[in-house]
BABA-573036 format. One record per residue (C-alpha): residue number from 1; chain; x, y, z. Coordinates in steps of 0.1 Angstrom, whole numbers, plus 5000, padded with zeros to 4 digits. Layout:
N
REC   zapa   drenpa     c1     c2     c3
REC    NUM        A      X      Y      Z
...
This chain:
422
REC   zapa   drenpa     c1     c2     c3
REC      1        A   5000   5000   5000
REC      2        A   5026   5026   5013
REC      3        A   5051   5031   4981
REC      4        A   5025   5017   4956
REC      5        A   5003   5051   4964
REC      6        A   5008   5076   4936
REC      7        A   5012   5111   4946
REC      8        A   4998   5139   4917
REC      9        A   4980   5170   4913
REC     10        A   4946   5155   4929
REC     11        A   4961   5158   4959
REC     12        A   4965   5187   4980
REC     13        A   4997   5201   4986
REC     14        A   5014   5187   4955
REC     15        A   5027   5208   4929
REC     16        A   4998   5214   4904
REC     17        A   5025   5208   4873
REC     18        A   5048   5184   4887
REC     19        A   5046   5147   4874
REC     20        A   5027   5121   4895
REC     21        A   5054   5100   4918
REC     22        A   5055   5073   4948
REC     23        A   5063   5083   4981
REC     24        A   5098   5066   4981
REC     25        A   5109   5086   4949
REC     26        A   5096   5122   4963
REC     27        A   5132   5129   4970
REC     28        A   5146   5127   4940
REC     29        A   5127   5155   4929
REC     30        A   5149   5179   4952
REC     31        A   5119   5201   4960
REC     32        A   5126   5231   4987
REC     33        A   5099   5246   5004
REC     34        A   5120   5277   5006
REC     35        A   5118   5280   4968
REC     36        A   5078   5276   4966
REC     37        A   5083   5248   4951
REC     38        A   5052   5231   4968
REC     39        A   5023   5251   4969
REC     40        A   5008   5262   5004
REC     41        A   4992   5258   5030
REC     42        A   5011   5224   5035
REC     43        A   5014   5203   5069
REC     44        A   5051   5192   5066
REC     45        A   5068   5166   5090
REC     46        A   5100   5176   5102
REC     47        A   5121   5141   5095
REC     48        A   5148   5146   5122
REC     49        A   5120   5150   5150
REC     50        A   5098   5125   5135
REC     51        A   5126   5099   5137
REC     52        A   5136   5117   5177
REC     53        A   5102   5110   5188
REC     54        A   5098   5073   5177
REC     55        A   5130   5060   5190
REC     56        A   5127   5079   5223
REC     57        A   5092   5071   5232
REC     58        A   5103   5032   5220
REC     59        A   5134   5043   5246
REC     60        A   5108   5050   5274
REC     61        A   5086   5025   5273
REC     62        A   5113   4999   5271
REC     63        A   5133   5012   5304
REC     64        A   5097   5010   5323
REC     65        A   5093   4976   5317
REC     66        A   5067   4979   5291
REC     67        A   5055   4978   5253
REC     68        A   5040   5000   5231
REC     69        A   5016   5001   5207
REC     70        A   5009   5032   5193
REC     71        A   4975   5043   5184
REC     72        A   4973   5044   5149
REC     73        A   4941   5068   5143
REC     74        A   4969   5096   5151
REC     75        A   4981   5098   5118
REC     76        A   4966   5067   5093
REC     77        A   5000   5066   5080
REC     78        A   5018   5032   5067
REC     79        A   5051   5046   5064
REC     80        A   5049   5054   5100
REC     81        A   5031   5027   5110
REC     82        A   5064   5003   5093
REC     83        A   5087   5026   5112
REC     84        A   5072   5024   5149
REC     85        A   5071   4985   5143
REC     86        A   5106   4986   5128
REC     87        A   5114   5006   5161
REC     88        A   5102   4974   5181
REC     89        A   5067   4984   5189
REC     90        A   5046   4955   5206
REC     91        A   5016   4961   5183
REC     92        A   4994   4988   5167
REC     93        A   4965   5003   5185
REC     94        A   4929   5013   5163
REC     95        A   4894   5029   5171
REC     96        A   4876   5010   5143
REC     97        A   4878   4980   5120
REC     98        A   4885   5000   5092
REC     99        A   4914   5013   5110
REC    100        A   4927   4977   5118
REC    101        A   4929   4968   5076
REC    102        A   4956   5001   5074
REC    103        A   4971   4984   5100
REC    104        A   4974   4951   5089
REC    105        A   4986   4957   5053
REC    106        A   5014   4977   5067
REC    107        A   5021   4946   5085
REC    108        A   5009   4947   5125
REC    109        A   5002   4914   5138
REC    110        A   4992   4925   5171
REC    111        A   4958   4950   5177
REC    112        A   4944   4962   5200
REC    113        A   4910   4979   5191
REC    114        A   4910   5004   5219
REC    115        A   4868   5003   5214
REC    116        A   4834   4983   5215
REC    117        A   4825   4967   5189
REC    118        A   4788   4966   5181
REC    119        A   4783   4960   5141
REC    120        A   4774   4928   5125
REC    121        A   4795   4944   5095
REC    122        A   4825   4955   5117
REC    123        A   4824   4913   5133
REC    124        A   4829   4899   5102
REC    125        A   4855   4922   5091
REC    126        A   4873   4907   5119
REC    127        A   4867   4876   5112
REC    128        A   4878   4879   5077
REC    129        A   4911   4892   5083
REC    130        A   4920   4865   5108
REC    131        A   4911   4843   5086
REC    132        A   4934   4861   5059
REC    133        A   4958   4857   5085
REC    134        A   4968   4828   5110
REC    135        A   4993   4852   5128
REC    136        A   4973   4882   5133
REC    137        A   4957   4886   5171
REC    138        A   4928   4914   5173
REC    139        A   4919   4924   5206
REC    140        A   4884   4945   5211
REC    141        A   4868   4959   5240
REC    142        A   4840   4948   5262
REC    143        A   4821   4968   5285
REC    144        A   4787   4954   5293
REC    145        A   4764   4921   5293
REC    146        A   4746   4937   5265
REC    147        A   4777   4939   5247
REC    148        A   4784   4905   5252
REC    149        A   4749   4890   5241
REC    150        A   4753   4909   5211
REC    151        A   4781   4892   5200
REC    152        A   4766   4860   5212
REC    153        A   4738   4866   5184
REC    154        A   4764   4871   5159
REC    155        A   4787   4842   5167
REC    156        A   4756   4823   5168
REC    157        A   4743   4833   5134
REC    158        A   4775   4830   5117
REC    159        A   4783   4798   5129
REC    160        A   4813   4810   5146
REC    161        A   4829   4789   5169
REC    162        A   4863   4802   5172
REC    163        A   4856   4827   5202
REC    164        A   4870   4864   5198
REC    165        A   4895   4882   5219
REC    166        A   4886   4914   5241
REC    167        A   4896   4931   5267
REC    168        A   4874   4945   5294
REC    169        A   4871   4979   5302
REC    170        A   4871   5000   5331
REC    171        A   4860   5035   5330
REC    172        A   4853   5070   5347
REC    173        A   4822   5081   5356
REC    174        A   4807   5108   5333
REC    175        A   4832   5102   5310
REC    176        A   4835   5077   5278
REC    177        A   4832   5038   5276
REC    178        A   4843   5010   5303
REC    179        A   4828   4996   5334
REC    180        A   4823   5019   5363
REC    181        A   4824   5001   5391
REC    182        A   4841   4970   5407
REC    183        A   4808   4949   5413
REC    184        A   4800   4959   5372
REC    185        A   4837   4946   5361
REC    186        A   4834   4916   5376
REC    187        A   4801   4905   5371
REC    188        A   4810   4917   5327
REC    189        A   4841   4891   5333
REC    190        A   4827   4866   5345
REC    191        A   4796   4869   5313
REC    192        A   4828   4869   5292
REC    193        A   4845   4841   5311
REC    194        A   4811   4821   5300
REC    195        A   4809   4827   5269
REC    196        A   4821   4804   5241
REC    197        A   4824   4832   5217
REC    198        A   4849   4854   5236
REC    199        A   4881   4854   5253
REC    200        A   4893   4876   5280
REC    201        A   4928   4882   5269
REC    202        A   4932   4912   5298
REC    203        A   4919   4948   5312
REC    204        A   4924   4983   5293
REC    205        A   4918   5020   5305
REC    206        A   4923   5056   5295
REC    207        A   4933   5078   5320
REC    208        A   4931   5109   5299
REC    209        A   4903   5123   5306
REC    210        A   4916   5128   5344
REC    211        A   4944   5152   5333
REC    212        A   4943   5187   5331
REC    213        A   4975   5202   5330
REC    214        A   4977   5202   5368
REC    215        A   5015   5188   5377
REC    216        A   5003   5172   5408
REC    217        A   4964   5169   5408
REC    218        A   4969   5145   5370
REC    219        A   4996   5123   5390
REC    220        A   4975   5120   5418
REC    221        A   4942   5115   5402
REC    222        A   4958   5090   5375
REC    223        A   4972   5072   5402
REC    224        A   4940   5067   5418
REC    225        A   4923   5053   5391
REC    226        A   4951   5028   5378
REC    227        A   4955   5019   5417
REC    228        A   4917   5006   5409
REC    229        A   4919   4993   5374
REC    230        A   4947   4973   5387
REC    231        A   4928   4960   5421
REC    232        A   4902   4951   5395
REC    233        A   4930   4927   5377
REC    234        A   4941   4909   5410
REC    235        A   4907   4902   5413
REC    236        A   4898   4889   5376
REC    237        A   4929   4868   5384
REC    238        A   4918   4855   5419
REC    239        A   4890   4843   5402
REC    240        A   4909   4823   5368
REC    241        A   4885   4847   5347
REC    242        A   4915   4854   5325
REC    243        A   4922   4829   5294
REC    244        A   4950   4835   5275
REC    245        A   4987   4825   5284
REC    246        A   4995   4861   5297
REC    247        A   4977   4891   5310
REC    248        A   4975   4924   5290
REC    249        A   4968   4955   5310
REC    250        A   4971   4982   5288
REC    251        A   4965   5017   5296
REC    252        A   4979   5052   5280
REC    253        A   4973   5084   5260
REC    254        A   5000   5111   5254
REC    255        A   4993   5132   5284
REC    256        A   5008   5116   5313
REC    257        A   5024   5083   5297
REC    258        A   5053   5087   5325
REC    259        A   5023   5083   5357
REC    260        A   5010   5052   5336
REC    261        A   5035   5035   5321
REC    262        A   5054   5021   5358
REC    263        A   5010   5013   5371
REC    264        A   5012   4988   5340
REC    265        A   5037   4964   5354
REC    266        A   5020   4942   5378
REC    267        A   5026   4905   5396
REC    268        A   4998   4884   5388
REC    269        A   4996   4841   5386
REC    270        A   5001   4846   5354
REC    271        A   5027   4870   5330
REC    272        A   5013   4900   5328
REC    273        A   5018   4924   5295
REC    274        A   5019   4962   5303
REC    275        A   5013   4976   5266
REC    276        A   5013   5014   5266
REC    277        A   4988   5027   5241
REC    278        A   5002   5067   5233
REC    279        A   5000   5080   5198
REC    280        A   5004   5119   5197
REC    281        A   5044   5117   5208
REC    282        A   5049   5104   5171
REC    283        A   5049   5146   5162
REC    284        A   5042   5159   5190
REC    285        A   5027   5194   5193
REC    286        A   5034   5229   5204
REC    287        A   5000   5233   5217
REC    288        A   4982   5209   5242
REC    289        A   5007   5182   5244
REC    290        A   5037   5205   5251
REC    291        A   5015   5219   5281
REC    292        A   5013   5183   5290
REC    293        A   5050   5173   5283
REC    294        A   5065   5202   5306
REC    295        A   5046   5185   5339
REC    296        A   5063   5150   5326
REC    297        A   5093   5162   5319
REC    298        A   5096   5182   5359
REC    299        A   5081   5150   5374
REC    300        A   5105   5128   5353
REC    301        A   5138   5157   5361
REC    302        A   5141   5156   5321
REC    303        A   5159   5187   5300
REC    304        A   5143   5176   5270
REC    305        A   5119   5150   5255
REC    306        A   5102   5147   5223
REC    307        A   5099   5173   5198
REC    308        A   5072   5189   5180
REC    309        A   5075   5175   5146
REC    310        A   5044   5186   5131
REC    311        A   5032   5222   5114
REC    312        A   5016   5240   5086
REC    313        A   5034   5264   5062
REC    314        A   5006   5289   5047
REC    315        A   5015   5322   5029
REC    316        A   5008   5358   5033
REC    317        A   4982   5363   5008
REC    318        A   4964   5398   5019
REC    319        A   4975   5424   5047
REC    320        A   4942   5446   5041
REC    321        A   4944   5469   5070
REC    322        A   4973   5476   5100
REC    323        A   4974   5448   5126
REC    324        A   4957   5424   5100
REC    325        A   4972   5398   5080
REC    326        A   4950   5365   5065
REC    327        A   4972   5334   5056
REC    328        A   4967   5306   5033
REC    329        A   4955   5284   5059
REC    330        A   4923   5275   5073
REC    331        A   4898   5248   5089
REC    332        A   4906   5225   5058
REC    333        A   4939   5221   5066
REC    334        A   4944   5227   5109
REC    335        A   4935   5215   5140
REC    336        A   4917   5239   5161
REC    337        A   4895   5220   5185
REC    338        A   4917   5221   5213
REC    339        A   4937   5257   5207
REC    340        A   4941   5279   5175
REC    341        A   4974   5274   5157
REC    342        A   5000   5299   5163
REC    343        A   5032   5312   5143
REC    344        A   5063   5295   5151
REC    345        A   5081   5304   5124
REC    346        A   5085   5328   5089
REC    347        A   5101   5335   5059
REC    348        A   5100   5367   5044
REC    349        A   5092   5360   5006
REC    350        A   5128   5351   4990
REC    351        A   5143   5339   5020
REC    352        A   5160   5305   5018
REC    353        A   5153   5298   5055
REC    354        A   5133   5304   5088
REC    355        A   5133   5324   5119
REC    356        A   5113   5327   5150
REC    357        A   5085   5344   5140
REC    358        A   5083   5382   5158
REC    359        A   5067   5382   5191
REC    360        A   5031   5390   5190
REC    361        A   5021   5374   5162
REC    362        A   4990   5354   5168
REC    363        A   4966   5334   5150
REC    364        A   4928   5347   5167
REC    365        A   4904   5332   5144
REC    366        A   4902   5308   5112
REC    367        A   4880   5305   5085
REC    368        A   4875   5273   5060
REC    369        A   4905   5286   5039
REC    370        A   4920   5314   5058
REC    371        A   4938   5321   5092
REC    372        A   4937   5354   5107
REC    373        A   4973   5367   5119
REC    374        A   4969   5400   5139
REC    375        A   5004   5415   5147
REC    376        A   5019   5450   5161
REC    377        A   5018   5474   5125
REC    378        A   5047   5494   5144
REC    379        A   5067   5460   5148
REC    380        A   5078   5440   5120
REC    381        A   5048   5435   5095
REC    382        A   5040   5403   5073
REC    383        A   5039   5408   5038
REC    384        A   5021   5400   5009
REC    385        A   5040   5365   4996
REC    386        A   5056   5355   5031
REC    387        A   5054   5323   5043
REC    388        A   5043   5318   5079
REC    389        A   5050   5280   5099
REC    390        A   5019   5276   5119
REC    391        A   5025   5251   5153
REC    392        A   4998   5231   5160
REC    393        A   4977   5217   5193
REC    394        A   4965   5178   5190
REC    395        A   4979   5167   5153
REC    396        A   4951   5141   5155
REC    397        A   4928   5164   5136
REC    398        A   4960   5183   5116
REC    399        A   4964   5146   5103
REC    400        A   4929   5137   5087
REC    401        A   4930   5169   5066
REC    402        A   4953   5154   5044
REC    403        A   4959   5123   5020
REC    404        A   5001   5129   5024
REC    405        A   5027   5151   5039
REC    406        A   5061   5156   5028
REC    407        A   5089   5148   5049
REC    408        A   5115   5175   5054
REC    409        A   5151   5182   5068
REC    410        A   5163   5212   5082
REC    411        A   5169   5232   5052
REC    412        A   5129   5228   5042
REC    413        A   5146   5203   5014
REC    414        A   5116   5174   5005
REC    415        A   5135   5138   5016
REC    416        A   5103   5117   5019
REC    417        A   5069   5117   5022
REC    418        A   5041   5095   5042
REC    419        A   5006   5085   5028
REC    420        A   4979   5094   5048
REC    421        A   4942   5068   5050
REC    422        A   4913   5083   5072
């Protein structure tokens, strides 16, 4: 899939007259960013950070004690997917079955669908590719009796007798899926434990909704619910609910991986696999996640860490009044459900590099196509045909704006490029 894709001019962000290519044979194009050779707005991966942030979360992980198995939906990308598994990641991690086929044609062999699964449809796509292949382990997640009878019906109308794996899942109250309680946990493990169409391979959580950029208050209130999700495990195992040869207890998004990562290892009767499930520290961010990283990096006494590796180069296209400049840029191509994007960097039009963009540059509203960048008209001004490197907060939704992104070294020179399937 990944070097078979043809890049052309039907996708945005490649050059309009350029000849189609693969993703593999980008680079011999010699493209520069810095000579407008690409048209903009373009998100643009920034290959030395990409490369940081994979082998030092892979670093992390490893010196806790556990795996990783990064969530996937982040970016939809192959080539990346290749590379994380290339790094030694565990497995891959998906939100839906359409997600897991990416997966598996870049080549993961271990899943974890970090979700219910409810649809006839989205059952036998599951089937089908374990049938396609004998190597590949999918593990879903199960939540509630009703859940369970569900896929009951459907084992039973398929004929199925080769039971499914899951994992059961605890939750928070008022927030997304899982069991909330104790008494509710056991009594769904034990209706798995029953059931000939499923098998309880472990436990999963997500702790993110508990953080809120509070240094201490995350660490303590992550704590407090992995301290439960984990008494919940002892007592699954007490009671020989779980069926596979080892336990997984998996548990992690990109917020406060350091607090969850040392609650995965745990002494059960049993080998128990702590699989860390983060998927933003692939680029990073200079938005929410850096918040987040700064409280990691003071509770973990780290100088530095990962790197943001993501952003959007857009160009000055109208300054119509003083204080007022819009950009090429705009909902169609950014993330802005957690924070606006804001200027990192610029390049004044004929510059062969970038600088720090002036202080007091800010991004305050976007539109479908355009970003609004207000700025001090007695300071230094944008002009008409500047470029402008917007940083972005969550690349999740940067990500599924796009169908590929170019990868670039330090001197904005194209040496790659990733494929992109949401």
């Amino acid at each position: 899939m990944s070097n078979a894709f043809i890049l052309d001019s039907g996708l945005k962000g490649f050059p309009p007259a350029a000849e189609p290519c693969t993703p593999d044979t980008i680079a011999a194009r010699g493209w520069n960013l810095f000579r407008d050779d690409l048209p903009l707005p373009l998100a643009v991966l920034d290959a030395e950070a990409l490369e940081h942030n994979i082998r030092w979360m892979q670093a992390f992980a490893a010196d806790r004690g556990v795996d990783i198995a990064p969530h996937g939906k982040t970016t939809m990308s192959p080539q990346i997917f290749q590379r994380q598994l290339a790094a030694g990641a565990w497995g891959l991690t998906f939100a839906t079955v359409f997600q897991v086929g990416v997966g598996v044609r870049a080549g993961a062999r271990r899943i974890i669908i970090a979700n219910q699964v409810v649809a006839d449809a989205d059952f036998d796509g599951i089937a089908t590719l374990l049938a396609a292949h004998p190597d590949l382990r999918i593990w879903f997640l199960v939540d509630s009796d009703a859940q369970v009878a569900l896929i009951e019906d459907w084992a039973q109308r398929r004929g199925r007798t080769q039971p499914l794996d899951c994992l059961m899942e605890i939750g928070v109250p008022g927030q997304r899926t899982g069991c909330r309680t104790v008494a509710q946990a056991l009594t769904v493990a034990r209706r798995i434990h029953g059931s000939a169409a499923l098998r309880l391979g472990g436990i999963e959580c997500y702790e993110g909704g508990l953080a809120h950029c509070d240094r201490a208050g995350d660490q303590q209130a992550v704590t407090a619910f992995l301290n439960g999700v984990r008494d919940i495990a002892q007592q699954c195992d007490a009671l020989n609910l779980f069926e596979d040869e080892s336990v997984i207890l998996s548990a992690g998004g990109s917020a406060v991986f350091d607090v969850v990562a040392p609650a995965l290892r745990l002494t059960l009767s049993r080998p128990v696999h702590g699989v860390l499930r983060s998927g933003c520290y692939i680029t990073h961010d200079h938005g929410f996640y850096a918040s987040m990283l700064h409280n990691i990096e003071a509770r973990e006494g780290l100088d530095a860490s990962l790197r943001p590796a993501l952003s959007v180069w857009a160009m000055v296209q109208s300054v119509p009044e003083p204080g007022l400049a819009l950009l090429t840029c705009g909902k169609r191509d950014i993330s802005f459900d957690l924070s606006l994007p804001q200027p990192v960097r610029y390049a004044p039009r004929g510059a062969t590099n970038a600088q720090p963009s002036p202080e007091g540059w800010k991004i305050t509203a976007l539109n479908d196509q355009h970003a609004y960048l207000h700025f001090d008209p007695s300071s230094v001004a944008p002009a008409v045909g500047d470029r402008v490197n917007l940083g972005i907060s969550h690349p999740c939704t940067t990500f599924d704006k796009w169908h590929w992104m170019p990868q670039v070294d330090g001197a904005g020179t194209v040496v790659g490029a990733v494929t992109i399937h949401f």
